[in-house]
Residue frames relative to the residue before (quaternion, step in Angstrom):
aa qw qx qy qz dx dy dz
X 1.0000 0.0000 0.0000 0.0000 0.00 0.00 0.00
X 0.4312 -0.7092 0.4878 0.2706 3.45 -1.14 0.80
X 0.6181 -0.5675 0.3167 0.4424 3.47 -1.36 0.46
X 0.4513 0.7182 -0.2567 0.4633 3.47 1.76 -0.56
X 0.7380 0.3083 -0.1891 0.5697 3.24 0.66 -0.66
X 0.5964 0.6267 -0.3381 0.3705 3.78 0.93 -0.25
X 0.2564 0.8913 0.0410 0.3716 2.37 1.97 -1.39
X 0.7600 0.0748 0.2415 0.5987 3.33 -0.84 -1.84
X 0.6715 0.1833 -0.5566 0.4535 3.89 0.26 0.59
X 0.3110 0.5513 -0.5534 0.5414 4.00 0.88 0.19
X 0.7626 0.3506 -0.3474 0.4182 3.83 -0.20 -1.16
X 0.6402 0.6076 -0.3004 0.3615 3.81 0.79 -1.01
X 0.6142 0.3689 -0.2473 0.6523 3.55 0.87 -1.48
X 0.7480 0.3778 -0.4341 0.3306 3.89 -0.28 -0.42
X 0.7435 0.3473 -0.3658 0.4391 3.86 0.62 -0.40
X 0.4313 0.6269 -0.4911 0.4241 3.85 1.76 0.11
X 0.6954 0.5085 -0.2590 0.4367 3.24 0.90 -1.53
X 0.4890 0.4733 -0.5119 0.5242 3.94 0.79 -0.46
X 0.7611 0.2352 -0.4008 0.4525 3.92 -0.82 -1.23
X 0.6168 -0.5061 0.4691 0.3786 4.37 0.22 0.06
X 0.5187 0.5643 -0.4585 0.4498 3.75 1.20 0.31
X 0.0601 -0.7082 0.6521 -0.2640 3.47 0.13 1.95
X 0.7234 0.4870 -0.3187 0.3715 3.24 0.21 -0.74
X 0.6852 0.5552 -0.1976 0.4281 3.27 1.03 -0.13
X 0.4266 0.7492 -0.1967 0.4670 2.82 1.96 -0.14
X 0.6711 0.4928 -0.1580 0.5309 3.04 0.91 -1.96
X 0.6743 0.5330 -0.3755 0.3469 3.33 0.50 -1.58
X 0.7233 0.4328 -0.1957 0.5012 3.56 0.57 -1.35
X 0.6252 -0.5327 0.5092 0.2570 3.71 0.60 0.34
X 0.5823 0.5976 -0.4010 0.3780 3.67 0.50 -0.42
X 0.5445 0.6495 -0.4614 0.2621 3.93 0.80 -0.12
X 0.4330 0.6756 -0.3981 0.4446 3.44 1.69 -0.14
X 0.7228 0.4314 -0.2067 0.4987 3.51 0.86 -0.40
X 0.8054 -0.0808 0.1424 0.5697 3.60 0.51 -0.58
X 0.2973 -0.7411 0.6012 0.0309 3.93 0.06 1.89
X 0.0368 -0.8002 0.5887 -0.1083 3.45 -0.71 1.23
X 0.0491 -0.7381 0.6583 0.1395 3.56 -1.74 0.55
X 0.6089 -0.5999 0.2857 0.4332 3.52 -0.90 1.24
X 0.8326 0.3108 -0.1217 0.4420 2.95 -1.33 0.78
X 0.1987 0.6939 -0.6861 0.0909 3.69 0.43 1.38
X 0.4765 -0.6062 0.4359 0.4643 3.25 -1.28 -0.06
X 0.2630 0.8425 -0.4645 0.0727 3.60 -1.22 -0.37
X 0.7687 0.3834 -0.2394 0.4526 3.32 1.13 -1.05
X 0.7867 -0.4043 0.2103 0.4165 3.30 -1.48 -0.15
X 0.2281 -0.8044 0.5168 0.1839 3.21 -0.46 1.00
X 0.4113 -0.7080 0.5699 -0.0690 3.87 -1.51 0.62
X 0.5176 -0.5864 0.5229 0.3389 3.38 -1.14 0.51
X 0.8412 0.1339 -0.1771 0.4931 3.32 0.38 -0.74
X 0.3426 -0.7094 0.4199 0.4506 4.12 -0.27 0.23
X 0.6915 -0.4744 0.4738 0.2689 2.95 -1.88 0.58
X 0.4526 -0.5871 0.6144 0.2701 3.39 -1.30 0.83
X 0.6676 -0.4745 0.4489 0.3573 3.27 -2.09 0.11
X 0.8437 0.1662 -0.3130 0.4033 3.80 0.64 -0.14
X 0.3426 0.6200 -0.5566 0.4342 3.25 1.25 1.06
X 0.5249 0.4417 -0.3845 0.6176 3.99 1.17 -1.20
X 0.7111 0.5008 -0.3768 0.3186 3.83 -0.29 -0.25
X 0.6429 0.5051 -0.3003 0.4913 3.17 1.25 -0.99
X 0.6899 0.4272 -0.2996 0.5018 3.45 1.01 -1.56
X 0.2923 0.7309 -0.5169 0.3364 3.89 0.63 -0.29
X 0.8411 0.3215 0.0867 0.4262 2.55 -0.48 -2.63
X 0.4563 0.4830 -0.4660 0.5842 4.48 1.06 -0.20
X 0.5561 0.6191 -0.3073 0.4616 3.74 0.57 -0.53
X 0.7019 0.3552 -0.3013 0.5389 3.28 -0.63 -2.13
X 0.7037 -0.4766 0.4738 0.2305 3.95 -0.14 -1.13
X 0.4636 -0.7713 0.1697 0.4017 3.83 -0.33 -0.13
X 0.3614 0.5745 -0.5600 0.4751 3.09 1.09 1.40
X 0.5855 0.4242 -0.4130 0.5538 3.47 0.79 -0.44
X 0.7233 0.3877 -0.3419 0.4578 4.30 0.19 -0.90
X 0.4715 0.4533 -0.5100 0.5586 3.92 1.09 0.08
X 0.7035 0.4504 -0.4038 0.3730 3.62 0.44 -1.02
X 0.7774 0.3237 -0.2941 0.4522 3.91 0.73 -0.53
X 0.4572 0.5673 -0.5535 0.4035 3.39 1.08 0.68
X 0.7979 0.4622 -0.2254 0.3145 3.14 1.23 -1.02
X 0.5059 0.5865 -0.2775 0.5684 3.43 2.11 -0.34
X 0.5148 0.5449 -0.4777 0.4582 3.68 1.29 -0.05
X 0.7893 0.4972 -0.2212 0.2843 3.60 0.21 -0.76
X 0.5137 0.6412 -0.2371 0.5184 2.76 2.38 0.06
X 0.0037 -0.9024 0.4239 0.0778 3.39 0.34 0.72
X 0.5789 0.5163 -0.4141 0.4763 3.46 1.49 -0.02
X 0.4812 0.6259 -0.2955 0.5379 3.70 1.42 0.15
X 0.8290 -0.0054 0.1580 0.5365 3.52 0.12 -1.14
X 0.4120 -0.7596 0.4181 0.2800 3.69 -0.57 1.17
X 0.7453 -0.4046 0.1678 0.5027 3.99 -0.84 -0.01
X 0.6317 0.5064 -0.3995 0.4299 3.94 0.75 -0.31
């Protein structure tokens, strides 16, 4: 693997681990790069806290628009992700 590519998954597992989407880390094998616990801090913070598919949304507005193509298309999946 290139350092490029070490890189940008460092950048991937670190802005999951901001919105508390660690778990997704492990699953995806990516903890080899950057050991996470749900929920780092970092992101904009709010009066009221962010739901779970609001951190997803801002996540993936992040990663870029290959990731926000990817949650248009994981929206339409309801046997994936429930109705929020």
């Amino acid at each position: 693997m290139t350092d490029h590519h070490a890189e940008r998954f460092r950048q991937i597992t670190e802005v999951l681990a901001r919105h508390g989407l660690g778990f997704g880390i492990g699953a995806a094998g990516l903890h080899r790069w950057l050991p996470v616990e749900h929920g780092l801090l970092g992101h904009e913070q709010r009066e009221e806290p962010y739901t779970n598919p609001e951190h997803l949304r801002l996540a993936l507005e992040q990663l870029g628009p290959v990731f926000v193509k990817f949650g248009q298309v994981l929206s339409t999946r309801a046997d994936l992700l429930p109705e929020p």
